[in-house]
Steps between C-alpha positions, in 0.01 A plus 500: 500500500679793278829572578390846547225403751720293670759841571214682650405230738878495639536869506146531645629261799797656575370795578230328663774308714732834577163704593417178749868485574520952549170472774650176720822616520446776750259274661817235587673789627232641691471105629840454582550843677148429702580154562861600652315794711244246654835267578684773701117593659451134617849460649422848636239378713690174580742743729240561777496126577498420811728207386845622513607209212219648258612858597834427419454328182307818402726744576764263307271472188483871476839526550582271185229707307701797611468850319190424382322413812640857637256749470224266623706416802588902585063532502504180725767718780196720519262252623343520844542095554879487654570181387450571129708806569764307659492239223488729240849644614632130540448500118618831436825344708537178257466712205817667559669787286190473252280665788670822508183673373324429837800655716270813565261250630712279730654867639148594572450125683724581783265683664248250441284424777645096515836468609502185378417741114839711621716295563453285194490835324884559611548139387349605164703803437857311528429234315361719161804677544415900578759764441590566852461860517105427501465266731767566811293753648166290524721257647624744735151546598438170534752474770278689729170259432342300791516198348833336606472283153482800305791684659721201455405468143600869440839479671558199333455653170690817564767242572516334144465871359849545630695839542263692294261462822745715747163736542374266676761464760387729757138230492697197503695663843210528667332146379835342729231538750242360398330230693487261250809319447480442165448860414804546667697273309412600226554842560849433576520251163403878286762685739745273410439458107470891495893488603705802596221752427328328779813651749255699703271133636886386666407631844179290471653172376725553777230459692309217321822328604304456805186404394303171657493352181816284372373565155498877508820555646684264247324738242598831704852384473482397082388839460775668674742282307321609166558871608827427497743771655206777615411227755859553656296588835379170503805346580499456879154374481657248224739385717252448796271261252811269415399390861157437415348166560381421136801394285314663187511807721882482548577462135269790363682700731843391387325544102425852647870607616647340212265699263592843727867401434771744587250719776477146658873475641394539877292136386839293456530365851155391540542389065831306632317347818178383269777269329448298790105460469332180528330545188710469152321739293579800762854348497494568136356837474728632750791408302333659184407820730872540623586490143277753432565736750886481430554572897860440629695272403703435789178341645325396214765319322600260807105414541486422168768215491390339802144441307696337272471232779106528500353142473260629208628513151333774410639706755824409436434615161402793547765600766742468191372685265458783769880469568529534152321825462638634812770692394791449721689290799625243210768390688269358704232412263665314206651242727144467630393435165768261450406288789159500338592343207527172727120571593281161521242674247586503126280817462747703747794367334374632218413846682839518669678463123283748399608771751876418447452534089355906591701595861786744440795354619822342303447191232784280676307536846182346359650283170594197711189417689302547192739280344448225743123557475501379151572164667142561693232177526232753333530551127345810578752632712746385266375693221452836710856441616597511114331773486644733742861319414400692171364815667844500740717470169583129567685327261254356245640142456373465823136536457462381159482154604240602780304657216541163274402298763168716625391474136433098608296602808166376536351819613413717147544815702878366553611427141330806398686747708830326399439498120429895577864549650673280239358723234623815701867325513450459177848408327643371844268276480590257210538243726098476574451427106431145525245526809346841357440248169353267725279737677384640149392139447285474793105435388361515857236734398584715863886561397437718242655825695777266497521442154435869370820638725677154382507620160600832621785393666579294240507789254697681783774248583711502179520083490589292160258693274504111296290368820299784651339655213369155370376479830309859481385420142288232645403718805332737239237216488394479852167488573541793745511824296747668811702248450507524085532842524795461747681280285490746221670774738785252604548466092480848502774543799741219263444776180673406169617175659175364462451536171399175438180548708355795218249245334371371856436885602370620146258224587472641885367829330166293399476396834148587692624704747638808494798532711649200348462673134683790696773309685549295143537854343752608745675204455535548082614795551823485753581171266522789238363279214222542263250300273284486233151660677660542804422865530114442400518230784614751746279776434192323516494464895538903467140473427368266787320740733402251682835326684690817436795464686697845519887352560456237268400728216789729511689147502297437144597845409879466573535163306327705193753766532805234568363332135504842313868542625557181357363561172650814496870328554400256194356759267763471300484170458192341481318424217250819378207285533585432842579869564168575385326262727689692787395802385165392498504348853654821665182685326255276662696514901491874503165558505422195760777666720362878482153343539632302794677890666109573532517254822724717694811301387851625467608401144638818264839365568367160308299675270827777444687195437318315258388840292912493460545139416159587251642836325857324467359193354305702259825747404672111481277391248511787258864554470515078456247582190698756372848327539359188348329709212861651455673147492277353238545782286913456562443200396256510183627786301438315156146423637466882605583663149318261358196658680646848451474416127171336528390851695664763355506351104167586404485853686856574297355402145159673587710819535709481195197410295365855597818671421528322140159678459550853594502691125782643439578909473 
């Protein structure tokens, strides 16, 4: 076959195969489109199964489909079988947000003739999410339907709206009487999440307080505690349920006074008498709700210390940290507090420091005690006894070896905390070198918030610089990049006296992850120092949008800046080719900085700066040309006449030639 037969054969079967490929193309589509509408028709029928597993897995198929399987499902709500209608709005439900097109619809279904259709229709219209404002007074409506499911499901769903449903308060009033208990409750659930707006429904949770149910009136009295204040007419009928039966009961209605605080004070006796309920929890919210209600202290405070003799724990915690808060009767209290420290539970130990570290009264009251709780079983109570030794201006040779010695506990959360205070001693602390060290050193792959304030505090603390910066030189290669970048800050924190670390953080500027590139940054620039690249090192992070770290990059920017002052000090100096190299770095950071302002970052004092060091540099370089220029010719005049002669000869012997042949007059 000719080769030019054989080009007509190909091109006559391409166009054979893109004409075959033009007319089945639409036909796929067609296909696939059909084939997806038959799949959302068959699980369509699958809802009015009598078999409430096939129904279900219908409804949940359809949901998965989701947007697409809308518009068929909206047709379905119009079907006279009720079961495909309520099945159809069970799918409409699993969609979600992706069904608001067929809100009209679902609005429309609750008035369908099913209740089982309405209430699943309410159902429907929380869970895709409707702006409120279109759905609250359907809802509202629905309050008055005869179905007792369908009213419940209403006020339940004006309840999650929140405080945008107060229209509906007037409705959820009258729903407190409804027969159904549930609608009642839940009623009082919207009341209560609708909050202060709902001030007009206290007479009526007053009088839920009454109700048959135990569930209702535990509900009556959460929503008079979420009104807050406005329910300050509720407060006798508080104090009468503190004697009701149910101990949940009791402490809603000690929640309730303590939320109604300061309108509450005629509550304190009866507050102060439920500190002697048989139940612990109402023990415990009555000492948070005399807290609350800041009621006198002549009566409160005295209550209060004697529950520090409560035989739960909790309750004796709690009891403190109200005394705490209580301001006032500290001659009475702080001793208290004292005697607590001798408590048989570590945890109120701990408390009771804690509320002598913040009470107002004088140092030398509360310094001994504290002092002898540094002594304390509990490593825990020793360290918060540091702590507020610290807080209390105690003298820190004191609770340095405290700190040393929690940096050995067992308990991460221990040696943690203490490597956190060491590094806010910080040079006070030069005695913790050798355990901070230690602590650095730690692989356990759950101490590394130890390590990372470690090398902190070891940057903070002001030790030999000959043993702690080796040790944060070989921190900067921790497999924990907190703890890398960490150790670069505590170089940073040392400054020029690190000096010796400037190839290990040069190399920390390659590192994968940003904020050690940023803390290594930081770092070269307090040590002042600068070399070859270093600049091109530093701006590169400038460009990482992706672990863009604000702080750190004005740390990148400062060390550029501290560099051109540096050069700018040695212009003088260094060799030209060097000068020119720093000329040419400057040129390069600028942009990279001004680029970097474009993220809402503070840096025209940086870029100010190095623009200076730049122009300076520049003016540096040009009079160093000119002097030298000057000095060689001081110091080659035989050299320069030379050229002078070379230069000047032939232009001087071109000109006389000319004048020996002018004629002559």
């Amino acid at each position: 076959m000719s080769k030019r037969k054989l080009k007509r054969l190909l091109a006559v079967s391409a166009v054979s195969f893109s004409c075959l490929w033009l007319s089945v193309a639409p036909t796929n589509k067609a296909w696939a489109q059909t084939s997806r509408e038959a799949e959302i028709s068959t699980y369509i029928q699958q809802l009015k199964n009598r078999n409430g597993q096939v129904n279900y897995y219908a409804a949940d198929a359809l949901g998965k489909i989701g947007a697409e399987a809308v518009p068929a499902l909206m047709t379905t709500l119009k079907n006279k079988d009720p079961i495909l209608r309520i099945g159809a709005v069970d799918a409409l439900r699993m969609i979600g947000a992706e069904a608001e097109a067929a809100v009209p619809a679902l609005i429309v279904a609750l008035k369908d003739q099913d209740s089982t259709v309405r209430f699943t229709a309410i159902d429907a219209l929380s869970k895709i999410g409707v702006e409120s404002k279109l759905v609250i007074p359907s809802f509202i409506e629905a309050l008055k339907d005869n179905d007792k499911y369908v009213r419940s499901s209403a006020a339940g769903a004006l309840g999650n709206i929140g405080v945008e449903a107060k229209t509906a308060v007037p409705t959820l009033i009258g729903a407190l009487k409804d027969n159904d208990k549930d609608v009642r409750y839940r009623a009082i659930y919207a009341l209560g999440n609708i909050g202060a707006e709902a001030k007009a429904a206290v007479p009526a949770l007053i009088g839920a307080l009454k109700d048959n149910d135990k569930d209702v009136r535990s509900r009556a009295i959460y929503a008079l505690g979420n009104i807050g204040a406005e329910a300050k007419a509720a407060v006798p009928a508080l104090i009468g349920a503190l004697k009701d039966n149910d101990k949940d009961v009791r402490s809603r209605a000690i929640y309730a006074l303590g939320n109604i605080g300061a309108e509450a004070k005629a509550a304190v006796p009866a507050l102060i008498g439920a500190l002697k309920d048989n139940d612990k929890d109402v023990r415990s919210r009555a000492i948070d709700a005399l807290r609350d209600i800041k009621g006198e202290t002549k009566i409160v405070v005295p209550a209060l210390i004697e529950a520090l003799k409560d035989n739960d724990k909790d309750v004796r915690s709690r009891a403190i940290y109200a005394l705490r808060d209580i301001k006032g009767e500290t001659k009475i209290v702080v001793p208290a507090l004292i005697e607590a420290l001798k408590d048989n539970d570590k945890d109120v130990r701990s408390r009771a420091i804690d509320a002598l570290r913040d009470i107002k009264v004088e140092s030398k009251v509360v310094v001994p005690p504290l002092i002898a709780a540094l002594k304390d079983k509990d490593s825990t109570v020793r360290h918060e006894a540091a702590l507020a030794l610290k807080r209390r201006g105690g003298e820190t040779k004191l609770i340095i070896p405290i700190l040393i010695e929690a940096l050995k506990d067992k308990d991460d959360s221990i040696p943690f905390r203490a490597a956190l205070d060491l590094w806010k001693i910080g040079e006070e602390a030069k005695a913790a070198v050798p355990a901070l060290i230690e602590a650095l050193k730690d692989k356990d792959k759950d101490a590394f918030f130890v390590r990372r304030f470690a090398a902190l505090a070891l940057g903070s603390t002001g030790g030999e610089n000959r043993v702690v910066v080796p040790a944060l030189i070989a921190a900067l290669k921790d497999k924990d990049k907190d703890v890398r970048s960490h150790a670069a800050l505590g170089l940073a924190s040392i400054g020029k006296e690190a000096k010796v670390a400037i190839p290990s953080l040069i190399e920390a500027l390659k590192d994968n992850d940003a904020s050690v590139r940023y803390s290594a940054a930081a770092a070269l620039g307090n040590m002042g120092g600068e070399t070859k690249g270093m600049i091109s090192l530093l701006i590169e992070p400038l460009k990482d949008d992706g672990n863009y770290i604000p702080y750190l990059s004005v740390k990148a920017a400062d060390a550029i800046k501290v560099i051109g002052e540096n050069y700018e000090n040695k212009s003088a100096t260094m060799p030209i080719a060097d000068l020119d190299q720093a000329i040419s770095d400057l040129e390069k950071a600028l942009p990279a900085l001004k680029g970097t302002q474009g993220k809402k970052l503070k840096l025209d004092s940086q870029i100010a700066s190095i623009n200076r060091s730049l122009n300076n540099l520049k003016k540096t370089r040009e009079s160093r040309l000119l002097d030298r220029t000057l000095e060689w010719l001081a110091k080659n005049p035989l050299t320069i006449g030379g050229l002078i002669f070379i230069i000047f000869f032939p232009f001087l012997w071109f000109k006389l030639s000319q004048l020996r042949r002018k004629p002559t007059a």
